[in-house]
C-alpha positions in Angstrom: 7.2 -4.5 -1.2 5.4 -1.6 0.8 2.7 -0.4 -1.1 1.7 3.2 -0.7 -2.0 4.0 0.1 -3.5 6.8 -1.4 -7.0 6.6 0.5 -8.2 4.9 3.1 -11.7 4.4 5.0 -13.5 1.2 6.1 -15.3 0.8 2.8 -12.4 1.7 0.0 -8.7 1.8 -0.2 -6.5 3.4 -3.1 -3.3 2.8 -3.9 -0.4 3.8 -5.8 0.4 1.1 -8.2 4.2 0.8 -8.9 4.9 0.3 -12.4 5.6 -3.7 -13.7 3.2 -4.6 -10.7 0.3 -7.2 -11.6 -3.2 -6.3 -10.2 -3.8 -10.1 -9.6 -2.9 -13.9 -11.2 -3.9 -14.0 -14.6 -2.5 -16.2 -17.8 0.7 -13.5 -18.5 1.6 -14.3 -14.9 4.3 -17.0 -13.9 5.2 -18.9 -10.7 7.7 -15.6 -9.1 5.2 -12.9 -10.0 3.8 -11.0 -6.7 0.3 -9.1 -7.3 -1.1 -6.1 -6.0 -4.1 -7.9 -4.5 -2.3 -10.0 -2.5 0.4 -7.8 -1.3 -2.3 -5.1 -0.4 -4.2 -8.3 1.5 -1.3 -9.4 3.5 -0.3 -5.5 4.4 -3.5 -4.5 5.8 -4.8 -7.9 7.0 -7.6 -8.1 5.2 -9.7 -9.0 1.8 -9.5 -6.6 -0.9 -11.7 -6.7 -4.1 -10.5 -4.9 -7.2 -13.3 -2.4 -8.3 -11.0 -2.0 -11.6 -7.9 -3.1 -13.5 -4.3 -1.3 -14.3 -2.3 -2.5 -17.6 0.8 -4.6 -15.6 3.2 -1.8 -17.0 1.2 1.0 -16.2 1.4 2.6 -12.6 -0.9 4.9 -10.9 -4.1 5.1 -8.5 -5.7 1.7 -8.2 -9.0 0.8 -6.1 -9.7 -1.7 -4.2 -13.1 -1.9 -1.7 -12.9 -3.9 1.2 -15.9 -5.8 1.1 -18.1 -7.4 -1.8 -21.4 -5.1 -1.4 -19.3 -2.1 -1.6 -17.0 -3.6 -4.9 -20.6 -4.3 -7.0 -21.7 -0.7 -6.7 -18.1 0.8 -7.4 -17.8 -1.4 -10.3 -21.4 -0.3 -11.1 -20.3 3.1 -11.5 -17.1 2.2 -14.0 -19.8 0.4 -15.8 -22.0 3.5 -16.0 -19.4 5.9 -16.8 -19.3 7.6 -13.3 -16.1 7.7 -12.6 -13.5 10.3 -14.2 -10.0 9.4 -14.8 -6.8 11.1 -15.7 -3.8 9.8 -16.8 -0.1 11.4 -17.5 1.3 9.7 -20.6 4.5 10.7 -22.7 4.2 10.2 -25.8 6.7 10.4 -29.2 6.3 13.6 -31.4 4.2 16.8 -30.1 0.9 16.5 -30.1 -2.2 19.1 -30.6 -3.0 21.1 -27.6 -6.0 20.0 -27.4 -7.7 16.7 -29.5 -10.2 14.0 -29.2 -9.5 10.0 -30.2 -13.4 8.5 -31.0 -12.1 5.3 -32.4 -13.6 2.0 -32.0 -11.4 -1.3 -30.7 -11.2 -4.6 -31.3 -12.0 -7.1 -28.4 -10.2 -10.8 -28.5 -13.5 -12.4 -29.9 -13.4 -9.5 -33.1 -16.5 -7.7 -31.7 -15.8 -3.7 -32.2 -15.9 -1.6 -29.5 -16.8 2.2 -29.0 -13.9 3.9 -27.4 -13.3 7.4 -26.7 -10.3 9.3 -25.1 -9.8 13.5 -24.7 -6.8 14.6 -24.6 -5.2 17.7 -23.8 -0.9 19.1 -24.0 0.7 19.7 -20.5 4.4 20.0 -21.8 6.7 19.4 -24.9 10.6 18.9 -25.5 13.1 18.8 -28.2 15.8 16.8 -27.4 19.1 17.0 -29.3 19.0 13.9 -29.9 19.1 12.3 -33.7 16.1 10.0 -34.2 14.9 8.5 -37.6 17.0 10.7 -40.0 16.3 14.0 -38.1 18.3 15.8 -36.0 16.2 16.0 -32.8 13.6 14.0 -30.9 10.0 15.5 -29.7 8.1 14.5 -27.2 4.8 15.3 -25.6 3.2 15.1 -21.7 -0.9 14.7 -22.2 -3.5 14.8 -19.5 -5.7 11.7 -21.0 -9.2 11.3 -19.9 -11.0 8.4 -21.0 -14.5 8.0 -21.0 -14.4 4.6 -22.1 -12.6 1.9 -20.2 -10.9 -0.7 -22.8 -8.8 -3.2 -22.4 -4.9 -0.9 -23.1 -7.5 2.0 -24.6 -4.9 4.7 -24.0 -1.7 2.9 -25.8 -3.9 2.2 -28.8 -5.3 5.1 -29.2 -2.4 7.3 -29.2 -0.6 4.6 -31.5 -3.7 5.4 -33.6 -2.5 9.2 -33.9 1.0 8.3 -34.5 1.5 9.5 -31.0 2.5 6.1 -29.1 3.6 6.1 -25.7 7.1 5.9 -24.6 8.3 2.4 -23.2 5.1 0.5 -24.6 6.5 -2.3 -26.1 3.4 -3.8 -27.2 1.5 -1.2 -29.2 4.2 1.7 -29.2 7.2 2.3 -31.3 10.3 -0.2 -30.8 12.8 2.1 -32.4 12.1 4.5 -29.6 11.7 2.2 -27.1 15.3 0.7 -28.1 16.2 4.1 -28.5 15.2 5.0 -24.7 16.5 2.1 -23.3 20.1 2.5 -24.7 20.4 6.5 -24.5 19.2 6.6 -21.0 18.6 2.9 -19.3 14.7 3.4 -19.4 12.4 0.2 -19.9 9.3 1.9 -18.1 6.0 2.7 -20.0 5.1 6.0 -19.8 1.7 5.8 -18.5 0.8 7.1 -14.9 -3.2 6.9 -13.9 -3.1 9.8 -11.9 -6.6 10.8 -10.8 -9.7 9.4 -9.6 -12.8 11.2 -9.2 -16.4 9.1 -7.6 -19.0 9.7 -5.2 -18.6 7.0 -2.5 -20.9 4.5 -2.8 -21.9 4.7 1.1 -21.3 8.2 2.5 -22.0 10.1 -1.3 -19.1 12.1 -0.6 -17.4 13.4 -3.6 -14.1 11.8 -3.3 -11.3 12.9 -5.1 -7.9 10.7 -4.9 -4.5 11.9 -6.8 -1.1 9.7 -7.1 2.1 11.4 -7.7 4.4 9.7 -10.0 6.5 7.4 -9.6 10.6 8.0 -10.2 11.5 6.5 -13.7 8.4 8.5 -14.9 9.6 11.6 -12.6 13.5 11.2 -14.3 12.2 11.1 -17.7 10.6 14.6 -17.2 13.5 15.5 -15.7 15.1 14.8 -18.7 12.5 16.6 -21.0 12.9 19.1 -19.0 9.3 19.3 -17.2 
């Protein structure tokens, strides 16, 4: 697998994370999985240190700075709230133009954590479709901007709103996942990070990285319509 690279210089490298791709080994990984960290390694011939982590199912821009002085102070700025992300999600039903989620998540151990995601409506469809004893389905594209980075903040959140993400199997809706997957073949979550806003950690440049999407993402708006 060829990864494609967003952004490159001798300090950081972005890439475009395909969807189902694991950022490294952890304990959901098995014996046949491939990771991002080591396919980026072997393609450019060097170490790469993740400065921050992608869900496996979501795809989109992912960091990586290419030596350990440089990772510290990127993470560093994560940590401080530095960095501004975007992400594309689809979501079931039509959401508000514009709304805020400030709702606190629980972490492995039970300790509650603040959380807070704005979001705002790029798009909506009706398809004529029946779903759940209605005549049509609706759907939503939101620009999500977290300003909080918890572990699958975005598919929570929007779950919390009864407003999961398509193709998130975990905290979204399994009727319309099923419903997805049999109408149209789709198994794909819905969730694209697609911009990355920093000041570089060396130069202070304001650097500003975006990733287009990838193509099951790109034929579902097709099919809404987008």
């Amino acid at each position: 697998m060829l990864l494609t690279i967003l952004y490159r210089d001798e300090y950081l490298i972005a890439i475009n994370k395909p969807h189902g791709l694991l950022v490294h080994r952890s304990k959901i990984a098995d014996d046949t999985d491939v990771f991002a960290l080591q396919l980026l390694r072997d393609q450019i011939g060097q170490h790469v240190y993740p400065v921050h982590r992608l869900d496996r199912k979501t795809g989109g821009i992912l960091l990586f700075a290419l030596d350990k002085a440089t990772d510290a102070s990127m993470q560093q700025q994560f940590m401080n709230k530095e960095v501004t992300k975007k992400y594309l999600a689809i979501v079931r039903g039509y959401t508000d133009p514009t709304g805020e989620i400030d709702y606190a998540l629980r972490k492995e151990n039970g300790t509650l954590q603040d959380a807070f995601t704005a979001y705002t409506t790029l798009h909506q469809a009706e398809l004529q479709v029946p779903f759940g004893g209605h005549p049509t389905s609706r759907y939503s594209l939101v620009e999500a901007t977290p300003t909080t980075g918890r572990m699958h903040q975005l598919r929570k959140h929007f779950k919390h709103i009864f407003h999961p993400i398509i193709g998130d199997r975990t905290h979204g809706c399994n009727k319309q996942n099923k419903l997805f997957n049999e109408q149209w073949q789709m198994e794909t979550m819905m969730l694209h990070a697609a911009h990355l806003s920093f000041t570089h950690p060396v130069t202070g440049k304001a650097i500003e990285i975006e990733a287009p999407i990838h193509d099951e993402f790109n034929r579902v708006m097709n099919l809404m319509g987008w």
